[in-house]
C-alpha positions in Angstrom: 82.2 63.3 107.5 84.6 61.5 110.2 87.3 63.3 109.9 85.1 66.6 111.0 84.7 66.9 114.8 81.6 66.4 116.3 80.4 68.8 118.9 78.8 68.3 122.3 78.7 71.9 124.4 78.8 72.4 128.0 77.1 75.2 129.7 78.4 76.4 132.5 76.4 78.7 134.8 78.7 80.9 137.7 77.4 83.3 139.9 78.9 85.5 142.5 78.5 84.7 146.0 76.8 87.9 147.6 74.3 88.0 144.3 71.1 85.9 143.6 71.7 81.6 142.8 68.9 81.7 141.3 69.2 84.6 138.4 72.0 82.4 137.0 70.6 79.1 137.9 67.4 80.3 136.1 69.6 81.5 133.3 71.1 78.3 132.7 67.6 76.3 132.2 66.5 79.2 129.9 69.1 78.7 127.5 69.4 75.0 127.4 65.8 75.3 126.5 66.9 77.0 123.9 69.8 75.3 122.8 68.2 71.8 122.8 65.7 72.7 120.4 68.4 74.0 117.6 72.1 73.4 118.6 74.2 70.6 118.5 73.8 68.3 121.7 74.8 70.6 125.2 75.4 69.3 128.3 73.7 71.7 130.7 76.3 71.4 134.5 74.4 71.3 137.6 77.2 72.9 139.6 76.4 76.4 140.0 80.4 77.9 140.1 81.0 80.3 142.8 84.1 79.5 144.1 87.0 77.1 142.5 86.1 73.9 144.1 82.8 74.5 142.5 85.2 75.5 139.2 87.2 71.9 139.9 83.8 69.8 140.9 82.1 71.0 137.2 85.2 70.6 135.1 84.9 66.9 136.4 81.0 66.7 135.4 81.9 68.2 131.8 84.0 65.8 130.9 82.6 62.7 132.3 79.8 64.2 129.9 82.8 64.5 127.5 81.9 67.8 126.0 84.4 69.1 124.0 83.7 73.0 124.0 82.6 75.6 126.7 80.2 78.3 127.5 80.1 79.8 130.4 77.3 82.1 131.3 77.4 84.9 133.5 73.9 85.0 135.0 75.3 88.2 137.4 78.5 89.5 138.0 80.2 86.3 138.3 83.2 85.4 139.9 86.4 86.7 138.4 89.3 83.5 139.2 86.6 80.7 138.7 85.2 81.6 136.2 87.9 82.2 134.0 90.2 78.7 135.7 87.2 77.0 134.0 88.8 78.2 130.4 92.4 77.8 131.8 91.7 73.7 132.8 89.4 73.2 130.2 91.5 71.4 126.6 88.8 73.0 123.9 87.5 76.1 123.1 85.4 78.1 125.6 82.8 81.1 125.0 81.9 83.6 127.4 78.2 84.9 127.9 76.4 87.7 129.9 73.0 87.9 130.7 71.0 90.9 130.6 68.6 92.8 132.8 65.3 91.2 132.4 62.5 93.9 133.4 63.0 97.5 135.1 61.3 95.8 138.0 64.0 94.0 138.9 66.4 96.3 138.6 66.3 96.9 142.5 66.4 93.5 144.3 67.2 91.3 141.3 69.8 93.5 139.4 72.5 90.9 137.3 75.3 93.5 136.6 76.9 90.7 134.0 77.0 93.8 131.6 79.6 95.1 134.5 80.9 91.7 135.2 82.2 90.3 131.8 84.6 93.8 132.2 86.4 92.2 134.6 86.4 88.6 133.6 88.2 89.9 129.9 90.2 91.2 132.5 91.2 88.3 134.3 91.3 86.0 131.0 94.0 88.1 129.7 95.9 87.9 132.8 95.7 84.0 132.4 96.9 83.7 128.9 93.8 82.5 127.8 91.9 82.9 124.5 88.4 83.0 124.8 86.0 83.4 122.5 83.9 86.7 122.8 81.2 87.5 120.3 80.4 90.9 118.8 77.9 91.6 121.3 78.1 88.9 124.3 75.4 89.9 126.1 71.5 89.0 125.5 68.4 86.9 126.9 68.0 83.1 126.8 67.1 83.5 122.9 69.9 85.9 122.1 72.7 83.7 123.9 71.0 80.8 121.8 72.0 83.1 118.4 75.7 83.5 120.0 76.3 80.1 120.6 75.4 79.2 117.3 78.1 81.1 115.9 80.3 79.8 118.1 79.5 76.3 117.4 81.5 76.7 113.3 84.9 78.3 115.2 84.9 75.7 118.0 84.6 72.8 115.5 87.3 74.5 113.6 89.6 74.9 116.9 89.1 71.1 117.7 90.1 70.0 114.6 92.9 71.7 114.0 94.5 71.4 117.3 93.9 67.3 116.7 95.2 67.2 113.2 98.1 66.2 110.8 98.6 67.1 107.1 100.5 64.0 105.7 102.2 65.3 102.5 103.7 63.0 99.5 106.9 64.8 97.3 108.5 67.9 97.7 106.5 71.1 96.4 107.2 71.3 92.5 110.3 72.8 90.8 109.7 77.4 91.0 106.3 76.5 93.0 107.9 78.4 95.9 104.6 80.0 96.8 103.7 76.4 98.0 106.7 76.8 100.8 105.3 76.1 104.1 107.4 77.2 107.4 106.8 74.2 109.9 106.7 75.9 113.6 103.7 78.6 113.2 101.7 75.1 112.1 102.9 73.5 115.3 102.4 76.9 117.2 98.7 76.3 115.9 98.8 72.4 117.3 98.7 71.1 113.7 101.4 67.8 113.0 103.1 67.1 110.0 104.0 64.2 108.4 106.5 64.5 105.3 107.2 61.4 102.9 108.7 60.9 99.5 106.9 60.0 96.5 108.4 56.7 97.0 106.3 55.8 99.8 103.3 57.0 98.2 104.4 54.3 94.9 105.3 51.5 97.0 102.5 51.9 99.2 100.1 52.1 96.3 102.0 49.4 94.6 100.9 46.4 97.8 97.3 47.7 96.9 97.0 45.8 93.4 94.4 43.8 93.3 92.7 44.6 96.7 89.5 43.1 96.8 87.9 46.5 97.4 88.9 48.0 94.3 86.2 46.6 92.1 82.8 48.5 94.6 85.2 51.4 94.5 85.1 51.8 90.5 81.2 51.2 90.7 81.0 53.9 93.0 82.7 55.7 90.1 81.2 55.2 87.4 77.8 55.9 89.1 79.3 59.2 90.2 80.7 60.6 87.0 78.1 58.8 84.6 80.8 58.7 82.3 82.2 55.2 81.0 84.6 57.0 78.7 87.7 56.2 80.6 86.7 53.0 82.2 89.9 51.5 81.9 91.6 53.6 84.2 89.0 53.7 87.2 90.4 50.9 88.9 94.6 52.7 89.3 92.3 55.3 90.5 90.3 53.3 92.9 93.5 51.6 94.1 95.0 54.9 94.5 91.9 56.3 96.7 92.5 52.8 98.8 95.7 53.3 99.3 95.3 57.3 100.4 92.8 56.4 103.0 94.8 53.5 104.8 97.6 55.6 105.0 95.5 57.8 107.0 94.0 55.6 109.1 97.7 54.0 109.7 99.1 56.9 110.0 97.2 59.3 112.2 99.1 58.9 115.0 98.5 61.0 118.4 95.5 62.7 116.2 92.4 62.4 115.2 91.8 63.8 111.9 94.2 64.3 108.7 94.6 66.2 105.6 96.8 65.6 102.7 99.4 67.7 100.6 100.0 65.8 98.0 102.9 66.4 94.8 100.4 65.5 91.8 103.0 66.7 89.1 105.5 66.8 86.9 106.3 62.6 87.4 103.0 61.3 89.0 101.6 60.6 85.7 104.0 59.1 84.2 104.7 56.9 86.9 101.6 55.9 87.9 99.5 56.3 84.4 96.7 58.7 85.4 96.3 62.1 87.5 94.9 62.0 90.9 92.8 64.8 90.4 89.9 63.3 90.5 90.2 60.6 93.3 91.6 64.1 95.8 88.5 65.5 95.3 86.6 62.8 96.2 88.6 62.8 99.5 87.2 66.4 100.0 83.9 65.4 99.5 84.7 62.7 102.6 86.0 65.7 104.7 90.0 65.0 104.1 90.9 67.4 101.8 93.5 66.8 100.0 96.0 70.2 99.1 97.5 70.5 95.4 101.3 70.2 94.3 102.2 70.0 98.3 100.9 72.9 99.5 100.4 72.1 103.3 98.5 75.7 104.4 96.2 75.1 101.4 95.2 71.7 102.7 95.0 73.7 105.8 92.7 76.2 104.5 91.0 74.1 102.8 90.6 71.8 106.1 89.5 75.0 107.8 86.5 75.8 105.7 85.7 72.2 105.7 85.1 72.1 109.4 83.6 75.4 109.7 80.8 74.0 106.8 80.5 70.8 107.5 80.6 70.2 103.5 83.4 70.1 101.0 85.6 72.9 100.2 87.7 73.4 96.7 91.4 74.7 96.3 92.1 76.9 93.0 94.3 78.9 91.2 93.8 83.2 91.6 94.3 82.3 88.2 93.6 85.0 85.1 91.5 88.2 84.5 88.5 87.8 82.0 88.8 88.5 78.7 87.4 91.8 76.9 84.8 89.9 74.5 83.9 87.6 77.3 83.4 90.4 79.4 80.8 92.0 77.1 79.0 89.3 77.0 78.4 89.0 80.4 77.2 92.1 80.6 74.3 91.6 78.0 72.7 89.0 80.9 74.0 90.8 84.2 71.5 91.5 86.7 73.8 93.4 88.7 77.2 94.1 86.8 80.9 93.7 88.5 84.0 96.4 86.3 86.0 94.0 85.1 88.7 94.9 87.3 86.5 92.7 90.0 86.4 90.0 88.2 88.7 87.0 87.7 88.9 83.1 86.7 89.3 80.8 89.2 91.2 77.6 88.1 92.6 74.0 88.8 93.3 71.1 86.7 90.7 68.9 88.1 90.3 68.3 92.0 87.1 70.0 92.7 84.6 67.7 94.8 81.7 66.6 92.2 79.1 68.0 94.3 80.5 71.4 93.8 80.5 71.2 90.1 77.4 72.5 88.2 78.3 69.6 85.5 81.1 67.4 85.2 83.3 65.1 82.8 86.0 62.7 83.7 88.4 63.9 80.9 92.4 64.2 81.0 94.5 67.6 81.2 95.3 69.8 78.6 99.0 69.2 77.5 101.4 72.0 77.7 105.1 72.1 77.6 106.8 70.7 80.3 110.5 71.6 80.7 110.9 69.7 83.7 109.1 65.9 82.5 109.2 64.1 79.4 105.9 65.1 77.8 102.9 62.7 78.7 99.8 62.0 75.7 96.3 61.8 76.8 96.5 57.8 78.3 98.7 58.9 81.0 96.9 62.3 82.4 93.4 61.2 82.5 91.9 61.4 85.8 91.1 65.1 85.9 87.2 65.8 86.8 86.5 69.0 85.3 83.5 71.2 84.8 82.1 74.8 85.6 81.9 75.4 89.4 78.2 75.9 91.0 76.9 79.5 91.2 76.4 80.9 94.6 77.5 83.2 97.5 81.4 82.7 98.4 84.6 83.2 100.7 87.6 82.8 98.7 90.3 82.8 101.7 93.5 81.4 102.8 95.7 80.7 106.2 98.9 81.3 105.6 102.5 81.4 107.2 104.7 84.0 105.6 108.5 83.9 104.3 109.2 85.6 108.2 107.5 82.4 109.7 104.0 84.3 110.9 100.5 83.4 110.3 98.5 85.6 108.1 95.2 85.5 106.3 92.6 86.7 104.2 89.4 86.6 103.2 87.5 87.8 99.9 83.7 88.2 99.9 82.1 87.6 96.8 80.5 85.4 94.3 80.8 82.7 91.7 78.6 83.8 88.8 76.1 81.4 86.3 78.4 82.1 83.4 80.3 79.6 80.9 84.0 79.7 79.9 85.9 78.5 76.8 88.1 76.9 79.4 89.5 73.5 80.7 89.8 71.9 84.2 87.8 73.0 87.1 86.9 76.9 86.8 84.3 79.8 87.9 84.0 83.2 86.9 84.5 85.5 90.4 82.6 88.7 91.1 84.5 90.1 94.0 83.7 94.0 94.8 86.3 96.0 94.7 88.7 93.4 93.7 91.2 95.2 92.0 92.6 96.9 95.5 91.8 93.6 97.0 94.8 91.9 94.6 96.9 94.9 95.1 97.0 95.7 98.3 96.4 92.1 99.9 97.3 89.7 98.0 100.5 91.6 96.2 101.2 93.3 99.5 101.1 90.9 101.8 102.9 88.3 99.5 100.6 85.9 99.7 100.3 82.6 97.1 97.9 81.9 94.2 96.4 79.3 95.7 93.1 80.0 97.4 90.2 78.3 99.3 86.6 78.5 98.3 83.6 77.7 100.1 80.2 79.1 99.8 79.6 81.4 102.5 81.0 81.5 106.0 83.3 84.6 105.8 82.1 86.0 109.4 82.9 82.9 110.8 86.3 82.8 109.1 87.1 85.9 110.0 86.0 84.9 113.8 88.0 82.0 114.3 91.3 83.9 112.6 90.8 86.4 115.2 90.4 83.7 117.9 93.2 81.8 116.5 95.7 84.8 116.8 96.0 85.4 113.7 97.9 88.9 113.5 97.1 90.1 110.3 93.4 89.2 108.3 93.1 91.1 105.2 89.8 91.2 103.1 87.9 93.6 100.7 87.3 96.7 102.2 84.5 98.3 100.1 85.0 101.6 98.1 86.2 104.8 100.2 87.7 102.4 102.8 91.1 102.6 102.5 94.2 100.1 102.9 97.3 100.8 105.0 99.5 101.4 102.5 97.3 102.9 99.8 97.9 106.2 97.7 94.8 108.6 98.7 95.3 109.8 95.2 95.1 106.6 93.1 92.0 105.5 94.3 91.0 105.2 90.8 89.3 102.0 91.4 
């Protein structure tokens, strides 16, 4: 995937200057022993900091070694104003580290007090302005700071990419899809740019891509992938479509490095351009550019987010209906461990699901309904959905968002898809999310937030995590029975 930032991590060792060189010195080698045998590449500095020409001097080293994220390990005390100027001068995401006592022997002449130091450098990074990452529980030996930067590693991908990113969208959100608005300036507060066209652009771009010679490797690709000839005829729009999305992001990207799409996909598109492009956005999320349905920029955000944070693809659905009574009960006959009903929904979209998320798969076209707002289209013109029942497994459903006040807010929804087949259409799963009745209520209805949701598989501490390092000022998620919300009655926790 390159549009997902690659890592390289410095370690920085400080130490202050009436404590031992050598306890922090000796830290340092400890855990890049560690970290070379299970991280992604580090770049341990030889400049010990103690003072802030020692600050200035490894700043230099670390990016001539062009790391792009920080840890700095307090092998003692440390010292407060270098230490935390390394955060302030650094441009990515730094974590801070303290090492603990290594033997009651040393506890007279060899004593590290980082357990007393990394007090005063929270201290001192607040005074700057600066957001730091701090773990749950920041101090450890070699083997525990190992574990720490690990879980740092997902969050500082996700804070590189999204300060070096721009969602290009195509078309207006849909007629009534107002849950797909997007207030601009909390996405710039983030460091996220945005490119707006018109659907016009997106037709006459794809238009001066007829007949590129690429076009015909593309629809082999295609046909391999689906193993489904059944609509051959209209894999090569598709492919020129694809083409057409991925120069536009290479021609387009600007002052950034990586790019997302929020793309209109209905009411005209099919009748315009004679297929859906449900099929060819997925496979853009299965490149690591996701692409966001019927405009919605903070789901192509979300969806972004998770990407990064995986390193695999990520889906966007509908919070879409509850499960029906009969399919319910059957269910339950097979269950090895049963959700109410209330905790269970169907997740749904027409067709954009990356194929490797899909337990099986057809290249079909979408189910007509009534469209007030288009003339109605027959099946030639909306093939191009790839649809299927979503892979089973451990999930986040969650979502960035930036509210009707122009704040950022999120969730995240711990649960499950389950092995279990729908009489449906499009891309769909059956949820298990515990306690997800209160869930809907009291974050989702509460908080106003849309239907559209991100999915990955797993992750949800590391969501969380980077919310909290971006700022984010409210993160709702599933509390678990007896836990209750804000705003909810004591006496109707019937659930």
């Amino acid at each position: 995937m390159n549009n997902v930032p690659k890592l390289k991590i410095a370690l920085v060792a400080v130490s202050r200057d009436n404590f031992s060189r050598d306890i922090s010195t000796d830290t340092l080698r400890r855990v890049e022993a560690q970290a070379h045998a299970s991280l992604p590449p580090v770049f341990a500095c030889d400049t010990l900091v103690e003072n802030e020409a020692d600050a200035m001097k490894a700043l230099s080293q670390i990016q001539d070694a062009e790391c792009n994220a920080l840890v700095v390990l307090l092998g003692n005390f440390g010292p407060e104003t270098p230490e935390t100027i390394l955060a302030q001068y650094f441009p990515g995401p730094s974590l801070y580290l303290a090492a603990a006592e290594d033997a009651s022997g040393s506890l007279y002449d060899a004593r590290r007090d980082a357990y007393c130091g990394l007090l005063n450098c929270s201290y001192n990074l607040d005074l700057r302005n600066i957001s730091a990452f701090i773990p749950a529980y920041p101090v450890g030996v070699p083997s525990d700071m190992k574990d720490r930067i690990a879980e740092f590693a997902p969050i500082a991908r996700a804070a590189i990419g999204i300060k070096k990113l721009k969602i290009i969208t195509f078309g207006p959100r849909p007629k009534d899809f107002f849950a797909c608005n997007a207030p601009i300036k909390p996405l710039y507060n983030l460091g996220v740019e945005i490119q707006e066209n018109s659907e016009l652009d997106l037709a006459l771009a794809w238009r001066r891509h007829e007949g590129d010679k690429r076009i015909s490797a593309l629809v082999e690709q295609m046909k391999y992938e689906t193993k489904n000839t059944k609509y051959a005829e209209v894999l090569p729009k598709m492919a020129q479509y694809e083409l057409t999305l991925l120069d536009w992001a290479e021609e387009n990207k600007g002052s950034r490095q990586y790019v997302a799409f929020a793309n209109k996909c209905w009411p005209a598109f099919q009748k315009e351009f004679g297929f859906l492009p449900c099929y060819v956005h997925g496979r853009l999320g299965s490149q690591g550019i996701p692409v966001g349905c019927e405009t919605d920029i903070y789901g192509a955000l979300s969806e972004y987010i998770g990407t990064v944070i995986g390193e695999s693809p990520v889906t966007l659905l509908d919070i879409n209906n509850s499960i029906p009574e009969d399919a319910y009960q059957e269910y339950l006959k097979s269950a090895k461990s049963a959700y109410r009903k209330e905790e269970m929904f169907i997740g749904f979209h027409c067709g954009n699901t990356p194929i490797s998320l899909l337990a099986e798969n057809e290249l079909r076209y979408k189910m007509n309904r009534k469209d007030p707002n288009a003339p109605e289209t027959g099946k030639e013109e909306t093939r191009g959905t790839l649809e299927g029942r979503i892979a089973p497994g451990e999930i986040s459903a969650f979502r960035l968002h930036g509210n009707a006040e122009g704040h950022l807010q999120a969730y995240i929804a711990k649960g499950e898809i389950l092995p279990v087949e729908l009489n449906t259409y499009g891309c769909y799963a059956l949820f298990g999310i515990p306690e997800m009745a209160r869930f809907y209520r009291h974050v989702l209805l509460e908080k106003h937030f849309p239907h559209h949701s991100a999915v990955m598989y797993g992750h949800a501490a590391a969501l969380y995590d980077l919310f909290n390092f971006l700022g984010v000022s409210y993160i709702g998620y599933n509390h678990s029975k007896g836990d209750r919300y804000e705003r909810e009655n004591p006496f109707r926790m019937e659930f």
